[in-house]
C-alpha positions in Angstrom: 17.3 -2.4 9.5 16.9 0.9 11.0 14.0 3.2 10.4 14.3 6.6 10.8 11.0 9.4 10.7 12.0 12.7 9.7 16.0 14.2 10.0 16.4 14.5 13.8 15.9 10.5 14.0 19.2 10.1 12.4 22.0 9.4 14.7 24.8 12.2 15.3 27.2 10.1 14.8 25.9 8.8 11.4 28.9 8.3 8.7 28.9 8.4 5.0 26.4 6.3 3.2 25.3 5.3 -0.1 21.2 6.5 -1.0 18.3 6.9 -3.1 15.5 9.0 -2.7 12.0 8.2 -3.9 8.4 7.4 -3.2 9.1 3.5 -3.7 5.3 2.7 -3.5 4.9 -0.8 -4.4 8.9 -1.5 -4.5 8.7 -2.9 -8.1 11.1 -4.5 -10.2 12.3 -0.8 -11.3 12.1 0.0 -7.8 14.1 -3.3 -7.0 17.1 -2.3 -9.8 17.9 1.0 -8.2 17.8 -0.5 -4.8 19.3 -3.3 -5.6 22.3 -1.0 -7.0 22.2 1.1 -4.3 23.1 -1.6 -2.0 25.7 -2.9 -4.4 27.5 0.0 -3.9 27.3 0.4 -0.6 28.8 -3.0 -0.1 31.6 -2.4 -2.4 32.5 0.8 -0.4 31.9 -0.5 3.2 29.2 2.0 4.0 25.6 1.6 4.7 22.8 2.1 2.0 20.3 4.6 3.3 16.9 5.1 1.3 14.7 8.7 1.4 11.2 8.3 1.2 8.1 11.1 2.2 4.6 10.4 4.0 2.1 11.6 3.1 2.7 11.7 -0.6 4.2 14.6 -2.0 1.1 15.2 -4.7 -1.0 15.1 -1.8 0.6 18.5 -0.4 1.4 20.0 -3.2 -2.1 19.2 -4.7 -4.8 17.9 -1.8 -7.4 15.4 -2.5 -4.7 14.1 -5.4 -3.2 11.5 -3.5 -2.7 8.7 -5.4 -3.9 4.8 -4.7 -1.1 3.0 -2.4 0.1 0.2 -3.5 1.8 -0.7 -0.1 1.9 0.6 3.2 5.0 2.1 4.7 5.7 -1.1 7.1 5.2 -3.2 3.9 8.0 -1.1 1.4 10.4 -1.3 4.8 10.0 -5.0 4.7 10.5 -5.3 1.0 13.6 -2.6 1.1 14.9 -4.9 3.8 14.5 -8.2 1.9 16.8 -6.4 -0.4 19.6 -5.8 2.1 18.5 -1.6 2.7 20.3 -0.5 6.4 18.6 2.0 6.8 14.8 3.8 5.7 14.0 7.7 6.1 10.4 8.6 6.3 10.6 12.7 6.0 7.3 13.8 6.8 6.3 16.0 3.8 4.4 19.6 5.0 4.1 22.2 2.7 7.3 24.0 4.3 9.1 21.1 3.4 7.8 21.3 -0.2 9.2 25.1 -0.1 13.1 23.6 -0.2 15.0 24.6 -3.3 16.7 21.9 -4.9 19.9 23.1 -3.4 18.3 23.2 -0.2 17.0 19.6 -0.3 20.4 18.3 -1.0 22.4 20.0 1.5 19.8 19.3 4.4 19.4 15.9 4.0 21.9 14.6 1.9 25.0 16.2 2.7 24.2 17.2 6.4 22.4 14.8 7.6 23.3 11.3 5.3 26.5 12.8 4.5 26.4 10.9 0.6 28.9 9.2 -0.9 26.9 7.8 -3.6 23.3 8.9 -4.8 21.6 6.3 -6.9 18.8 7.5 -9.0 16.1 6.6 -12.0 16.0 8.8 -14.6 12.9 10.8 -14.1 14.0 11.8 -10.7 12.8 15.2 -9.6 13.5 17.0 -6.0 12.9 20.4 -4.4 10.5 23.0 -4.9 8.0 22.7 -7.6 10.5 19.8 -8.8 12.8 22.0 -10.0 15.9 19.7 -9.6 16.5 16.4 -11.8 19.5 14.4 -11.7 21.7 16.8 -14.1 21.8 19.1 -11.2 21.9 16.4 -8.3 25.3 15.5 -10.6 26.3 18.9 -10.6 26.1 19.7 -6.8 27.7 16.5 -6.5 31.4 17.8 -7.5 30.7 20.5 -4.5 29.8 18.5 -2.1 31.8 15.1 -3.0 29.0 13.0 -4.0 29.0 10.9 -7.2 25.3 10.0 -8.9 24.6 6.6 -10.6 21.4 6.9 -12.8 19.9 3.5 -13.5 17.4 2.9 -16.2 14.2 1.5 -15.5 12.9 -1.8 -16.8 10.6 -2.0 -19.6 7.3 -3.9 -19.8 6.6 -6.1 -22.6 8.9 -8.3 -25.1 12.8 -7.2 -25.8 12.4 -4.8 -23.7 9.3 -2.6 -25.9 6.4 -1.3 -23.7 5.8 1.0 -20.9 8.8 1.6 -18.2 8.3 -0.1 -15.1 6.5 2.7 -12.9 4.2 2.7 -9.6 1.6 4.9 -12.2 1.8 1.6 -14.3 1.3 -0.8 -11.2 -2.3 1.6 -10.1 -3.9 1.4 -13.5 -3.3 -2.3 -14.1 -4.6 -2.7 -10.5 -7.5 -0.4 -11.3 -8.4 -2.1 -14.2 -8.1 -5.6 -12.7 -5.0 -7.0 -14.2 -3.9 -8.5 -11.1 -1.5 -10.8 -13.4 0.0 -8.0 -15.0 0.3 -5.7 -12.1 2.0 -8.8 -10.7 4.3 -8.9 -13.7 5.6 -5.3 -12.7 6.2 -5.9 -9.1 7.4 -9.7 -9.2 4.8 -10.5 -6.8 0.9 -10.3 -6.3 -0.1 -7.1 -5.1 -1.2 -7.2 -1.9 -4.4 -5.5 0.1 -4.0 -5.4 3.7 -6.9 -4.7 6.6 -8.4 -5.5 9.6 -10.9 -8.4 9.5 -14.4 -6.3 10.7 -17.9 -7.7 11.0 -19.8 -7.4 7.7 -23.2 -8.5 7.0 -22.4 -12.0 7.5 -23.8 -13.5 4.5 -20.8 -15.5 3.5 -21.1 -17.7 6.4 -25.0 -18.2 5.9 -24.5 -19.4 2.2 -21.6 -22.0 3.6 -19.0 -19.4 2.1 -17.4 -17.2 5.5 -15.2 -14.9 4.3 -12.9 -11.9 6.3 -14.1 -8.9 5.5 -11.2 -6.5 5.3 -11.4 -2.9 6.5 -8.5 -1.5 4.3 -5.9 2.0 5.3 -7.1 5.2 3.1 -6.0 5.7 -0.1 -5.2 1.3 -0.5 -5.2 0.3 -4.3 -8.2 -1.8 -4.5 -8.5 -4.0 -7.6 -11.7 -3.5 -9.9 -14.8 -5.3 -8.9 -14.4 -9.0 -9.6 -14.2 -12.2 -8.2 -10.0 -13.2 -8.0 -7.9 -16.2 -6.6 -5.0 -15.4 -4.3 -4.0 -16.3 -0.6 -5.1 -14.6 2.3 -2.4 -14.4 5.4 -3.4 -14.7 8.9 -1.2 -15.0 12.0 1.6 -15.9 9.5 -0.2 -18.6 7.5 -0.8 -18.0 3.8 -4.2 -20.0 3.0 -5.3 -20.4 -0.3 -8.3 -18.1 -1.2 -11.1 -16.8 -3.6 -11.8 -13.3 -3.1 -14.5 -11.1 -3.7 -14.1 -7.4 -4.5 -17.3 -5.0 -5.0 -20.4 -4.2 -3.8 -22.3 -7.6 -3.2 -24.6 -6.5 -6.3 -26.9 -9.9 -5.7 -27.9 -8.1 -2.1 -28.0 -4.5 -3.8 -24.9 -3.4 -2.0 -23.4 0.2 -1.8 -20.3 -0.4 0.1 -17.7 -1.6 -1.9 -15.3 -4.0 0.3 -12.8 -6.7 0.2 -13.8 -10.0 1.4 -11.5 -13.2 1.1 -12.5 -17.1 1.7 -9.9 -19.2 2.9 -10.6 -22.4 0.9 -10.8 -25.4 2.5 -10.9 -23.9 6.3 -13.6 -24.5 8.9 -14.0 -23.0 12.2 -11.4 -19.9 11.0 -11.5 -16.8 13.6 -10.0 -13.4 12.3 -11.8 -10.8 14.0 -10.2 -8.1 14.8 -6.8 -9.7 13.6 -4.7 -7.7 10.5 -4.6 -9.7 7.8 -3.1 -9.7 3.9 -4.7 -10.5 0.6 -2.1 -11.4 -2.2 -4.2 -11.6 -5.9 -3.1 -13.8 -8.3 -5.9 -13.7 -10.8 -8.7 -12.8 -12.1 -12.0 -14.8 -12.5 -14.2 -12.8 -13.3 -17.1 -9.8 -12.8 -19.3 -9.4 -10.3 -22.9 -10.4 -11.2 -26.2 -10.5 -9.7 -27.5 -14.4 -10.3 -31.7 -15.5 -10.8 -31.2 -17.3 -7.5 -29.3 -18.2 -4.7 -28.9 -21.1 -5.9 -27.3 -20.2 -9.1 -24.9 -18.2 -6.9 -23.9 -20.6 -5.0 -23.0 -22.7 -7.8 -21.5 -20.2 -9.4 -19.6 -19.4 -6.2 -18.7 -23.2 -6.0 -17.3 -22.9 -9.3 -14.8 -19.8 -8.7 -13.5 -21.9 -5.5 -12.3 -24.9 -7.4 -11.2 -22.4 -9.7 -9.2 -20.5 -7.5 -7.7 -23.9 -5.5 -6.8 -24.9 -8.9 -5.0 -21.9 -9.7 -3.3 -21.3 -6.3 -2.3 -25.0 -6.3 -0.7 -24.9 -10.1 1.3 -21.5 -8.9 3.0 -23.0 -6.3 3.9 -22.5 -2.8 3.5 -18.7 -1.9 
């Protein structure tokens, strides 16, 4: 797949091509049905299927210090976008001059110039161009100018027969936020994964008998609520079952709130330094500050067999 930052990255030559234009933070199952299309149709017409995407966040330029939490880094949504047969990705770096393009402006820059659209594939709530002035009434209307159709593809909806909230990345941050690592999994049809480098912490883990990789997370990450949760954590490749630990170490008085993962099981494991993923897969429960040591570290005991428990009846990951 080829990835593209900003329009002068896109080859001269480059022919028509079927897209869709969006954050796509967290490529959820929504996410995954207009891709998905968008693809579709670009295999049925024998042209490649581009997706348009911005960095930093659009909300953090038009509104600073609103950026929201990120449910996945940009490396991560290419990989997804590719799993789902994407040829192409366009990060367009997204400064306040850029925010300035009329709709009309928007469309004829990047798509028509530059992507040269045969097909644009939408959701419904799409918005584009200055002060998101355009929706996809008037992407369809600039369409029969500039010989592009528009496909708009309704979102999924959460909950039985279809009831419930629409499948949204705003959906995927609260249920995060709020610890509902099963439900936020739900949504994206897969755990939601923290990523970081594994730093030196205060080492504690290791003197109770419990090491764990202490993750030193990208700005803005969606971090799940305080809690003790089961999941995996990655490493050179290798998904190891794990408990994790999300909060502020309360039974040490704490301040800094991190994300530290044991790999169950595993002796002798060196990830200093190394990037590694956690995937959450549920939750346990709060973080509390025990009598004693020793009623933490039978409490810790507990969530462990917990957590292999869980992992193991989940399946391979």
């Amino acid at each position: 797949m080829q990835r593209w930052r900003g329009l002068e990255d896109i080859p001269e030559d480059w022919g028509r091509s079927v897209v869709t234009i969006g954050s796509y933070d967290g490529v959820h199952r929504g996410h995954q049905l207009i891709i998905g299309r968008a693809v579709a149709r670009a295999r049925e017409l024998g042209v490649p299927a581009v997706v348009v995407t911005f960095d930093p966040h659009p909300s953090e330029v038009v509104r600073p210090g609103s950026h929201p939490p990120v449910l996945a880094t940009h490396q991560r949504r290419a990989e997804l976008m590719a799993g789902l047969g994407v040829d192409a990705v366009l990060i367009l770096p997204f400064t306040a001059e850029f925010s300035r393009l009329t709709p009309a402006d928007f469309v004829v820059k990047v798509l028509v110039d530059k992507l040269h659209a045969r097909v644009v594939v939408e959701g419904p709530n799409f918005r584009f161009g200055h002060k998101a002035a355009g929706n996809v009434a008037f992407l369809r209307e600039l369409g029969t100018t500039y010989d592009y159709e528009v496909e708009v593809i309704d979102l999924y909806e959460r909950g039985e027969a279809g009831g419930g909230e629409p499948f949204s990345s705003t959906l995927v941050r609260r249920l995060v936020a709020e610890g509902d690592v099963a439900g936020a999994m739900e949504v994206l049809g897969r755990p939601h994964r923290v990523e970081g480098v594994v730093v030196r912490g205060a080492q504690r883990g290791r003197e109770l008998g419990f090491p764990t990789a202490n993750l030193e997370t990208p700005p803005h990450t969606a971090i799940p609520a305080d809690g003790v949760y089961a999941g995996w954590l990655t490493a050179r490749g290798e998904a190891m079952p794990a408990a994790i630990s999300v909060g502020t170490n309360p039974q040490f008085d704490g301040t800094e709130r991190t994300v530290e993962a044991y790999a169950i099981d595993r002796v002798g494991l060196d990830l200093y330094g190394l990037h590694v993923e956690v995937d959450f897969l549920a939750y346990l429960r709060g973080q509390e500050k025990f009598d004693s040591i020793e009623a933490l570290l039978e409490r810790m005991a507990a969530d462990v067999k917990r957590a292999r428990e869980l992992v193991e009846e989940h399946g391979s990951h």
